[in-house]
C-alpha positions in Angstrom: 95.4 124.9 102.3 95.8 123.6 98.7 99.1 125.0 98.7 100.7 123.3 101.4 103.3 120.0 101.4 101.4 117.0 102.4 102.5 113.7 103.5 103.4 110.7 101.5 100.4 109.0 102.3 97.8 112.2 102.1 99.9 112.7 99.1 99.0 109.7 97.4 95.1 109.7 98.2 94.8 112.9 97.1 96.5 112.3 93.8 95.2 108.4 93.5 91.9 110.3 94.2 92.3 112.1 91.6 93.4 109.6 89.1 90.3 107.5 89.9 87.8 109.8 89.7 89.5 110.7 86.6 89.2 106.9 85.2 85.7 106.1 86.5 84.5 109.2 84.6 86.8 108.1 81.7 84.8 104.2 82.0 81.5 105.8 82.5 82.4 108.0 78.9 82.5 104.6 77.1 79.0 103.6 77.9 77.9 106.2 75.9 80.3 106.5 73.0 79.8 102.8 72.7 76.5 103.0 72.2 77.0 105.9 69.5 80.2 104.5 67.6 79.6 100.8 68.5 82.4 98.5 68.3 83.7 99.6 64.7 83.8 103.2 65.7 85.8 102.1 69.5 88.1 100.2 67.3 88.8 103.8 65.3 88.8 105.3 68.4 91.3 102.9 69.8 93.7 103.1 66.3 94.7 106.7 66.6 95.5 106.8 70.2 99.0 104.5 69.7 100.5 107.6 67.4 99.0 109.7 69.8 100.6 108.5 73.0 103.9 107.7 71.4 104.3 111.7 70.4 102.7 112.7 73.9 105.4 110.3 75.2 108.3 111.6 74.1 106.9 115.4 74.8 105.3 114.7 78.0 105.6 111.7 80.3 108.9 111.7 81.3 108.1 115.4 82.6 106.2 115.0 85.8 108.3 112.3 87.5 111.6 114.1 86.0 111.1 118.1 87.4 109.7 116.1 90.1 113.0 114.3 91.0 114.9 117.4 90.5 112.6 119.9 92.3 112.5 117.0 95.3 116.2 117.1 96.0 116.6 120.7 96.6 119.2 121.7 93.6 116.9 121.8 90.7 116.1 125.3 90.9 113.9 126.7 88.4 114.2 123.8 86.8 110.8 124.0 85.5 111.5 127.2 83.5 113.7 125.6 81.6 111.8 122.4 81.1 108.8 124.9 79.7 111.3 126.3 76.6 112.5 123.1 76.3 109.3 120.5 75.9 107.0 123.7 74.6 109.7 123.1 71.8 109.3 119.5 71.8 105.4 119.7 71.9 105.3 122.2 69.0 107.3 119.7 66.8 105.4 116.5 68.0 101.8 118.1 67.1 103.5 119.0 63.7 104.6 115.3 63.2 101.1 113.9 64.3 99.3 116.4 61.7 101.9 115.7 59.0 102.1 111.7 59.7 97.9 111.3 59.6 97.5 110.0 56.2 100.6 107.5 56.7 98.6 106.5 59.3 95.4 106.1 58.2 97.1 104.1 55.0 99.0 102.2 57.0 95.6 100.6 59.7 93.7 100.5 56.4 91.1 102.8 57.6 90.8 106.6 55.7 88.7 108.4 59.4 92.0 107.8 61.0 93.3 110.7 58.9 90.8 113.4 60.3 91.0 112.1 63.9 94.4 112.9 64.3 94.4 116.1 62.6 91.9 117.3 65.0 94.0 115.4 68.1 97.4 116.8 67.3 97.3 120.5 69.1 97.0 118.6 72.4 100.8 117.1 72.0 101.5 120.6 72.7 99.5 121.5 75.5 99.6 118.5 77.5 103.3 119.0 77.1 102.9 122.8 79.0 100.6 121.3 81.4 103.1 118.1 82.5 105.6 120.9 83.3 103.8 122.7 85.6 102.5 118.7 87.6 105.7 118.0 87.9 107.0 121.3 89.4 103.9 120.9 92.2 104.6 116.9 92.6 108.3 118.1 93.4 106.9 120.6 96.0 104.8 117.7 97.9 101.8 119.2 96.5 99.2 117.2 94.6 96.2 118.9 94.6 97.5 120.5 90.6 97.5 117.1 89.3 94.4 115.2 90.8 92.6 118.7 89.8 93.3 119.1 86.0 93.1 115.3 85.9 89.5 115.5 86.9 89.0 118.8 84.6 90.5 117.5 81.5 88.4 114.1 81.7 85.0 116.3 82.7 85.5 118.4 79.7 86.4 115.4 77.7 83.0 114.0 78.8 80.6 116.8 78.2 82.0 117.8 74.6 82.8 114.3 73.5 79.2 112.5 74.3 77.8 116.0 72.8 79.7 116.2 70.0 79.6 112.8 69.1 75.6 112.3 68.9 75.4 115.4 67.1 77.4 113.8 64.2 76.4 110.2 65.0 75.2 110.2 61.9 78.4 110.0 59.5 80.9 107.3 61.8 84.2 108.9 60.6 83.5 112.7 62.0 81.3 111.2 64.7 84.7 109.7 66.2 86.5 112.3 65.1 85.1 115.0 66.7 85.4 112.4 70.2 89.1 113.5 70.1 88.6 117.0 69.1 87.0 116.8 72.8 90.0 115.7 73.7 92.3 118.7 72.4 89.6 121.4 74.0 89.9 119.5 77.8 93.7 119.7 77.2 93.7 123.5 76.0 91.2 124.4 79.4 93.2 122.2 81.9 97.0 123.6 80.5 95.3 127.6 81.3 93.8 126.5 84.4 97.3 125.2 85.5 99.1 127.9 84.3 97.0 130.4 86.3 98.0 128.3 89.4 101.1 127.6 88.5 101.8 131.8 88.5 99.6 132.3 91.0 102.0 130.0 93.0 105.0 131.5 92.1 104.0 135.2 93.4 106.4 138.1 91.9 110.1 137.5 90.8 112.4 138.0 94.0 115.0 140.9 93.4 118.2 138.1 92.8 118.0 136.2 89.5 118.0 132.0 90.3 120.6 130.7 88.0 119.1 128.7 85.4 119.4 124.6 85.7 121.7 122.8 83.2 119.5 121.4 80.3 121.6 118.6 81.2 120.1 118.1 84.6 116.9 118.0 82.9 117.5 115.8 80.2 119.4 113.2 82.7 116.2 112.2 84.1 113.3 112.9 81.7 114.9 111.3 78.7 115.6 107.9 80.8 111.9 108.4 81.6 110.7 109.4 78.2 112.8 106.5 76.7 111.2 104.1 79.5 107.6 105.4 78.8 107.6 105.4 74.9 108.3 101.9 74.8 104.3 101.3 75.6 102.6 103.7 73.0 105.4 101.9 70.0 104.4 98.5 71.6 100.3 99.3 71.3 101.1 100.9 67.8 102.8 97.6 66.8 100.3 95.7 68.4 97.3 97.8 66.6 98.9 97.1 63.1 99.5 93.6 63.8 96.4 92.1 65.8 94.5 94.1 63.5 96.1 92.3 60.1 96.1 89.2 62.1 92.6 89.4 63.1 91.8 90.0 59.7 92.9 86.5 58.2 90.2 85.2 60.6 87.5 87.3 61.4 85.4 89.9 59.7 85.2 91.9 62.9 88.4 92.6 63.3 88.4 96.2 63.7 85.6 95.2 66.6 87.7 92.7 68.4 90.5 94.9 68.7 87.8 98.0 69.8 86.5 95.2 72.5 89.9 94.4 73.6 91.7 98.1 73.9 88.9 100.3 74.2 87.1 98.2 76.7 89.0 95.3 78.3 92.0 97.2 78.8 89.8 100.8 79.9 88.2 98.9 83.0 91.7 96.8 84.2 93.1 100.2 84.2 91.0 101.4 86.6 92.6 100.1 89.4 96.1 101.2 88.2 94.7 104.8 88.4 94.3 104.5 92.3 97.6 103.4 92.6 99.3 105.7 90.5 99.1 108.1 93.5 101.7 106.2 95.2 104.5 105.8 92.3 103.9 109.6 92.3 103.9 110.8 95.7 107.1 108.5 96.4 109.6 110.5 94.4 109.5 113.5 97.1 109.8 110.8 99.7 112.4 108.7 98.4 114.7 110.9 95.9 115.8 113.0 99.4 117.3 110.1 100.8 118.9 109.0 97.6 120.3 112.6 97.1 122.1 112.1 100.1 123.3 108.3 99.5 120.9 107.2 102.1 119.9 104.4 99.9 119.2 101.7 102.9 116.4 104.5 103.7 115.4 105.2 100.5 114.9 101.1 99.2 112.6 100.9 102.8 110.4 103.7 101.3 110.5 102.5 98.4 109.3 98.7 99.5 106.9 100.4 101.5 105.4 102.1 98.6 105.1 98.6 97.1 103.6 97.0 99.8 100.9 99.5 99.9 100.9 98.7 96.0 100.1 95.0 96.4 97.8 95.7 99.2 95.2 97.9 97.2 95.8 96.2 93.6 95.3 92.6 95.2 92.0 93.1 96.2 91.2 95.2 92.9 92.4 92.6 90.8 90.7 89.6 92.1 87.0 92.1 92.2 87.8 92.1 88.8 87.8 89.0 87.5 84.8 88.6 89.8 82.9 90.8 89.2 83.5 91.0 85.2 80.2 90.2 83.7 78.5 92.7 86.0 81.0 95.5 84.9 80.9 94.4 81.3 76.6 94.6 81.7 76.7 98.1 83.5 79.6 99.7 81.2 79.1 98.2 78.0 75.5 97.1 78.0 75.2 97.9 74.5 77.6 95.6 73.0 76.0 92.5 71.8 75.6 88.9 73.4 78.8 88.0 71.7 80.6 90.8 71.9 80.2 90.7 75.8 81.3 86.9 76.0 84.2 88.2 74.1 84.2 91.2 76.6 83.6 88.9 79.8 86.5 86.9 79.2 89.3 89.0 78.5 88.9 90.9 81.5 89.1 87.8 83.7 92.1 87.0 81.3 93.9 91.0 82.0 92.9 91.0 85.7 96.4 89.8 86.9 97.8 92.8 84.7 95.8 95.5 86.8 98.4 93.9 89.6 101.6 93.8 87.8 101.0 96.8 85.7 100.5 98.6 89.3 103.4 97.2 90.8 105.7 97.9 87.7 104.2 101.6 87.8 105.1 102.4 91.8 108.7 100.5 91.5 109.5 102.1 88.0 109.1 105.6 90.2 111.1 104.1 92.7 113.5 103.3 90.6 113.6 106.7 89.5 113.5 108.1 92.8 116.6 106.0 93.3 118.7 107.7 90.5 118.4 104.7 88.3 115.8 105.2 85.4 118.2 103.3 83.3 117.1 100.4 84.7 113.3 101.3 84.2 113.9 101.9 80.9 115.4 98.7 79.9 112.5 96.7 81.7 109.7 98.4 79.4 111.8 98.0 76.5 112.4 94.3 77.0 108.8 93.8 78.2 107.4 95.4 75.3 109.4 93.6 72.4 108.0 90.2 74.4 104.4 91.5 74.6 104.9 92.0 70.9 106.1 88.8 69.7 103.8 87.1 72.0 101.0 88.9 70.3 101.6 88.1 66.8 102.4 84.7 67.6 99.2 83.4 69.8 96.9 85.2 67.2 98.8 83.5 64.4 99.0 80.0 65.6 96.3 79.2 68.4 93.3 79.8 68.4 92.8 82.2 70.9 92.3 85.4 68.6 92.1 88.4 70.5 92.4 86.6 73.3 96.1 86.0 72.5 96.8 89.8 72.9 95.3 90.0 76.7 97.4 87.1 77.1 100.7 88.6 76.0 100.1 91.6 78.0 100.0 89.2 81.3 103.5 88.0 80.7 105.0 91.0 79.6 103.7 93.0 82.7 105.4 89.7 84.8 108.3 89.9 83.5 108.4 94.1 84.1 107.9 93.2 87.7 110.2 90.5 88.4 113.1 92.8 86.4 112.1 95.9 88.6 112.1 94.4 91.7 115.4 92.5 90.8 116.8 96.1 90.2 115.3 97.9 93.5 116.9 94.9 95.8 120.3 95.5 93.8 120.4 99.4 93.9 123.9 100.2 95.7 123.1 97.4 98.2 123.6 100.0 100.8 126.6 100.7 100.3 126.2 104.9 99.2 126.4 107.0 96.4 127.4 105.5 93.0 129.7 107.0 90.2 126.8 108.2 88.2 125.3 109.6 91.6 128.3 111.7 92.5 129.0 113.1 88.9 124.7 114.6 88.8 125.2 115.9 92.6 128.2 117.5 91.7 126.9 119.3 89.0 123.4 119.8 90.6 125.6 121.0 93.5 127.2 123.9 91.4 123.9 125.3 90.9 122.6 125.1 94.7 125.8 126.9 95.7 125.9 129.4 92.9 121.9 130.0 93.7 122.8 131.0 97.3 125.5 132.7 96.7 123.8 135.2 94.1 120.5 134.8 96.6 122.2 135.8 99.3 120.7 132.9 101.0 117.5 130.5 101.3 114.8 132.0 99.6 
């Protein structure tokens, strides 16, 4: 049944299932919007997400992995009520920001389309926030069937309307790409009702006692870490956009192209193989967070280092087909790029296929580390990570002649470094010896909840 718990591993298939179907179709969208926008309308494409994703980040990411770990140990009860005032708030103000902070946008990356694309991609901060709610909840429950299906849903609806939409208007470039990401606001609008139908579905009629309400506190504790751990990315790729872009321009006329080649296709196919492993960084908070709850942590670190293991042993393989097999992706995907623009293709993929490894393994342990009761530590990984990646950026475009190149390169040694600092942290968590300060102060008050749930529940529900 779809609603049942499932293992860690069946767990992770279903939801790295999910997340690759999800990518493929995503990879098989570019073929063709590339050949409608070409590479100047990919680079437009590419300009607005970075805005995007930093507002969806601080509305939405930390939400899954956060109800999640709350929802996992037991205590967070209804949890996810709370979390659906709380970041329905948050989403409302971020699409506000988004609509209101286009044409600073669009002034800023030099390029006037950017203001209509974001207008038209804004409603989806909200929605997306709604629909990370109700993931997480399921994720907490063992049960990722929610996730892998909306994934799939948002990215077929995304499909369908974008390619439509897109050659309807092929003919003006700005509304053309603009009405790409009003796709995306429509798959996030179907996938947030299909999820809320589930999600009440699920939760059946209210039971005669009333379930005490979780401390926003309890909330915040994890999915700010998280949200503060995540946002570091998007702000990174928003610096980088502005920069490479500017940089790019000092040297190249194609500048806007070179940075569509890199992002929009480079990066979309090393992701790929991040997607399948994403089921594991996901279904290991159930599996680990338990243990940690507890002050297990010998138990939890061995779940955890066998989530990592697994990790390696499916991003390994991935990573190494990749640089392999590069100029035959780059032919089927993007066969309508030019000779040149393929070269240019070609080569930073072989240049980013390390990353699809690192960026996996920083992924599963940043969940662990989570799972662990230390997103702290996450967070100050992708924040140090993502200052280097930066720098590094601006300074091999600037002063070698790598060009774009420069920017694939920075993104291998900042995803390095991510890894080496996470698994540092992992090895160092409590070394065995139980619960920490920090750990004892949230059970306590996660406790109070439990207790004050049975008692007014008379009981387990």
């Amino acid at each position: 049944m779809l609603s049942q718990k499932q293992s860690f591993i069946k767990g992770a298939v279903i939801i790295s299932l999910g997340g690759f179907i999800s990518k493929v179709l995503g990879a098989l969208y570019r073929i063709p919007l590339t050949n409608i926008l070409g590479g100047e309308g990919m680079g437009i494409y590419q300009m607005v997400y970075p805005l995007y994703c930093i507002l969806l980040t601080v509305s939405a990411s930390g939400i899954p992995t956060g109800i999640a770990r709350l929802v996992s140990s037991g205590r967070g009860v209804g949890a996810e009520k709370q979390a659906f005032y709380l970041y329905g708030t948050v989403g409302i103000i971020g699409t506000f920001l988004m609509y209101m902070l286009s044409g600073a946008l669009a002034k800023i990356q030099g390029e006037p389309a950017i203001t209509l694309c974001c207008k038209l991609l804004c409603p989806s901060v909200f929605f997306v926030s709604i629909l990370s709610v109700v993931r997480g909840y399921f994720q907490g429950r063992g049960n990722m069937y929610p996730t892998a299906i909306t994934e799939i849903s948002e990215q077929v609806i995304k499909v369908a309307l974008g390619v439509t939409l897109s050659y309807i208007f092929r003919a003006n470039l700005a509304l053309a790409v603009a009405s790409t990401l009003f796709a995306v606001t429509v798959s996030e609008i179907l996938s947030t009702a299909f999820a809320a139908v589930w999600y009440f579905k699920k939760k059946g009629k209210s039971p005669l006692y009333s379930a005490p309400n979780v401390p926003v506190s309890a909330i915040l504790k994890y999915t700010i870490p998280l949200t503060l751990t995540a946002i570091a990315l998007p702000l990174s790729q928003l610096a980088e956009s502005i920069i490479a872009v500017k940089l790019l321009r000092q040297i190249s006329g194609e500048a806007t192209a070179l940075y569509g080649i890199y992002s929009g296709c480079a990066v979309t196919i090393i992701n790929l193989p991040v997607s399948v492993t994403y089921g594991l960084a996901a279904s290991s908070v159930p599996q680990i967070s338990p243990l940690a709850e507890k002050g297990d942590f010998a138990g939890a670190k061995k779940k955890a280092f066998k989530a990592l293991l697994i990790t390696f042993a499916v991003s390994l393989p991935a990573a190494l087909g990749l640089f392999a097999l590069a100029p035959l992706a780059t032919r089927l995907i993007f066969g309508s790029l030019e000779a040149g623009e393929k070269e240019i293709l070609i080569k930073l993929i072989r240049i980013l296929a390390v990353s699809s490894l690192t960026q996996s393994l920083v992924q599963t342990s940043s969940a662990c580390l989570t799972s662990l009761g230390k997103p702290i530590r996450s967070t100050i990984t992708q924040w140090t990570t993502a200052i280097l990646r930066v720098v590094l950026t601006a300074v091999l475009i600037k002063y070698t002649p790598l060009s774009i190149n420069g920017a694939a390169w920075s993104a291998n040694c900042a995803y390095l470094v991510a890894t080496l600092m996470n698994f540092w942290y992992i090895i160092r968590v409590n070394n065995g010896k139980g619960k920490g300060k920090a750990d004892e102060n949230y059970s306590d008050r996660l406790g109070g909840v439990g207790r004050r749930f049975k008692l007014e529940g008379k009981g387990s529900a």
